[in-house]
Phi, psi and omega in degrees: 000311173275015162268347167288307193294320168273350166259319136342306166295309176294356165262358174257345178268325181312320206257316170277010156276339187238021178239004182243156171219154175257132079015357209116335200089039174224136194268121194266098171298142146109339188285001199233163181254161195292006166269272203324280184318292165337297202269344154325326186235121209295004174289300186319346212282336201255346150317323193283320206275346184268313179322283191298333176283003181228009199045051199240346194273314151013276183303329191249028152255344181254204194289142156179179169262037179265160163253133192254132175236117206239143170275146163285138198312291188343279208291354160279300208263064084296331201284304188303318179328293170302333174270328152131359169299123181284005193192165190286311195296351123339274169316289161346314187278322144273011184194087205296132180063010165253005149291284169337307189297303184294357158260359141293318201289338161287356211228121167244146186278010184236167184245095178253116166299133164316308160327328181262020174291115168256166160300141172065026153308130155263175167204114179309108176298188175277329170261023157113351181250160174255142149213151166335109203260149153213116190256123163248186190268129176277081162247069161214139191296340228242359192247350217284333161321039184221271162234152163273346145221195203235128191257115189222107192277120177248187160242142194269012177268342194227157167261356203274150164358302217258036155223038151220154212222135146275147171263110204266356211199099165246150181041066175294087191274147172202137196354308182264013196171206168247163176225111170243087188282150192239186192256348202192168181272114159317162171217115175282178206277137170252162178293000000 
């Protein structure tokens, strides 16, 4: 718990030194795009290095409107474990385009707050697939200064683990969207 808690803190201090500008001496949330911020923050480098393998940093560097729900290195290197991969560049190599389909499957194409979020919400990725908000109630004291509930992405097709994401971060505004970082890699459902 208390290495969660210090990787939480370093992802929340890490993302509001470098999504924030002084101004006057008023802090502007939002001058930098969710490609920037990603590579700024060092939770973040194996989202960037999946972004580039896939040509995808592109897209979250310019103008658009997106919500990102980005993994954390923990959750690529669990994700590469359970698959026996020793690297994204790797996966990538063997199995052409399906990283791209599972970082689309983090994106929604629209700029969503966590607040306009309900329980049991499906909500449509970018590839195409849906998946499930589910908000309980926070009761462990020691997180509760963070939120009072707990935000958790499921796939409403599976029961299994390896499709739900807790939201360790929420609504990181950045030129082009939100940035919300998670514990685990999602995986959509394959045919």
């Amino acid at each position: 718990m208390k290495n969660l808690m210090k990787k939480l803190g370093g992802i929340a201090i890490a993302i509001s030194v470098i999504s924030c500008s002084q101004d006057n001496g008023n802090k502007s949330v939002g001058a930098q795009s969710i490609a920037t911020i990603a590579k700024a923050t060092p939770e973040m480098d194996s989202l960037v290095v999946a972004l580039d393998l896939t040509n995808l940093t592109s897209t979250f560097e310019t103008q658009g409107d997106y919500t990102v729900f980005a993994p954390t290195n923990d959750a690529f290197s669990s994700f590469l474990s359970g698959l026996g991969e020793p690297s994204l560049a790797q996966l990538e190599e063997d199995y052409p385009g399906y990283l791209a389909n599972i970082l689309k499957y983090h994106v929604l194409t629209t700029r969503v707050l966590s607040t306009s979020l309900t329980n049991n919400q499906e909500i449509t990725t970018l590839q195409g697939q849906n998946f499930k908000v589910m908000i309980e109630d926070n009761t462990d004291p020691s997180t509760y200064y963070f939120y009072n509930n707990i935000l958790t992405l499921t796939n409403p097709d599976s029961s299994s683990s390896y499709f739900a994401a807790t939201v360790l971060a929420r609504d990181v505004n950045c030129s082009n969207g939100t940035l919300n970082p998670i514990d685990s890699v999602m995986l959509p459902v394959t045919e």
